[in-house]
C-alpha positions as CSV (number, residue, x, y, z in Angstrom):
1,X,10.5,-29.0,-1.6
2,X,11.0,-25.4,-2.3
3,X,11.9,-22.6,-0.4
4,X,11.1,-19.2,-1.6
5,X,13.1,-16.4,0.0
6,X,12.1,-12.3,-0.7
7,X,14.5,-9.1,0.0
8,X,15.5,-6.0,-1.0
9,X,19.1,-6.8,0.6
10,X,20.9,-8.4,-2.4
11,X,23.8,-9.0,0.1
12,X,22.0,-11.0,2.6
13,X,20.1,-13.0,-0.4
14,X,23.9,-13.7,-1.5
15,X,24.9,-15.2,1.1
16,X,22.3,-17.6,1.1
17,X,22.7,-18.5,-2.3
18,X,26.7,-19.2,-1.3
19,X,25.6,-21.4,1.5
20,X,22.6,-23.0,-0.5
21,X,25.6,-24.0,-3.3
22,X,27.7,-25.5,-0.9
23,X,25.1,-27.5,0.3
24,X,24.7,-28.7,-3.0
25,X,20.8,-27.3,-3.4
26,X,19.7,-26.2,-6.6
27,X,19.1,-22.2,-7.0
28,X,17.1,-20.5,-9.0
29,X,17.1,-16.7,-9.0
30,X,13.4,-15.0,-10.4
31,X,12.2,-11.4,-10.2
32,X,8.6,-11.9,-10.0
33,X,6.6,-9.6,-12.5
34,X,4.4,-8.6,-9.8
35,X,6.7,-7.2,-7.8
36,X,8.5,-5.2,-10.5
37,X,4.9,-4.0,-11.4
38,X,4.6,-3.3,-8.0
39,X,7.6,-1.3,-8.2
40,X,6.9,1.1,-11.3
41,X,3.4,1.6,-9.6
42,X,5.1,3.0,-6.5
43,X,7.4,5.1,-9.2
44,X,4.5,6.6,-11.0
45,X,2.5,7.2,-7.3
46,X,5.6,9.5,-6.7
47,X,6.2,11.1,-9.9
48,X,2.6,12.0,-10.4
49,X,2.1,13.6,-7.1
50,X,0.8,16.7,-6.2
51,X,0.2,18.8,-2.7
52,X,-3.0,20.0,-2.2
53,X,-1.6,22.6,0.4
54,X,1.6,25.1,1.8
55,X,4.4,22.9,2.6
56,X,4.7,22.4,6.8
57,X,7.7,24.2,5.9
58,X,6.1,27.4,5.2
59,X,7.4,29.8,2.3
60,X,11.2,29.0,1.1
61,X,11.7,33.1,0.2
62,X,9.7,34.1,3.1
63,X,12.1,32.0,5.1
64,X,15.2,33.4,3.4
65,X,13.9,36.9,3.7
66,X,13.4,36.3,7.4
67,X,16.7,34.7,8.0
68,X,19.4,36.7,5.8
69,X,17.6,40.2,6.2
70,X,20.9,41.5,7.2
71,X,22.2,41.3,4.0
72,X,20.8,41.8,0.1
73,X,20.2,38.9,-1.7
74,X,20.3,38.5,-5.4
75,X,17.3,36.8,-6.5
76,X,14.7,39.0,-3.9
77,X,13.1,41.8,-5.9
């Protein structure tokens, strides 16, 4: 029989393991290549993005102009 068991939690999957070993059952430990594949994919979908519009949080100077008007700031022309 076999048992296949997936997490992110490598604490949880340790514990297992511990309690699998003391009832004498045979582990074997495999990172599939799909998942790590799966993994860099995600990575690159990150790195490689781009917004197509303003940020919901509006204009970062705009918002510092607004905010610290009371005093000069250095890097506002």
């Amino acid at each position: 029989m076999e048992l296949i068991i997936k997490s992110n939690d490598k604490g949880s999957i340790q514990k297992i393991i511990d309690f699998a070993k003391k009832l004498n059952v045979v582990v074997e430990e495999k990172t599939s290549k799909n998942e790590t594949d799966e993994k860099e994919a995600a990575r690159q979908r990150v790195m490689n993005f781009k917004a197509t519009g303003e940020s919901s949080f509006g204009d970062a100077l705009e918002w510092q102009k607004e905010v610290r008007k009371d005093r000069d700031l250095p890097f506002i022309d």
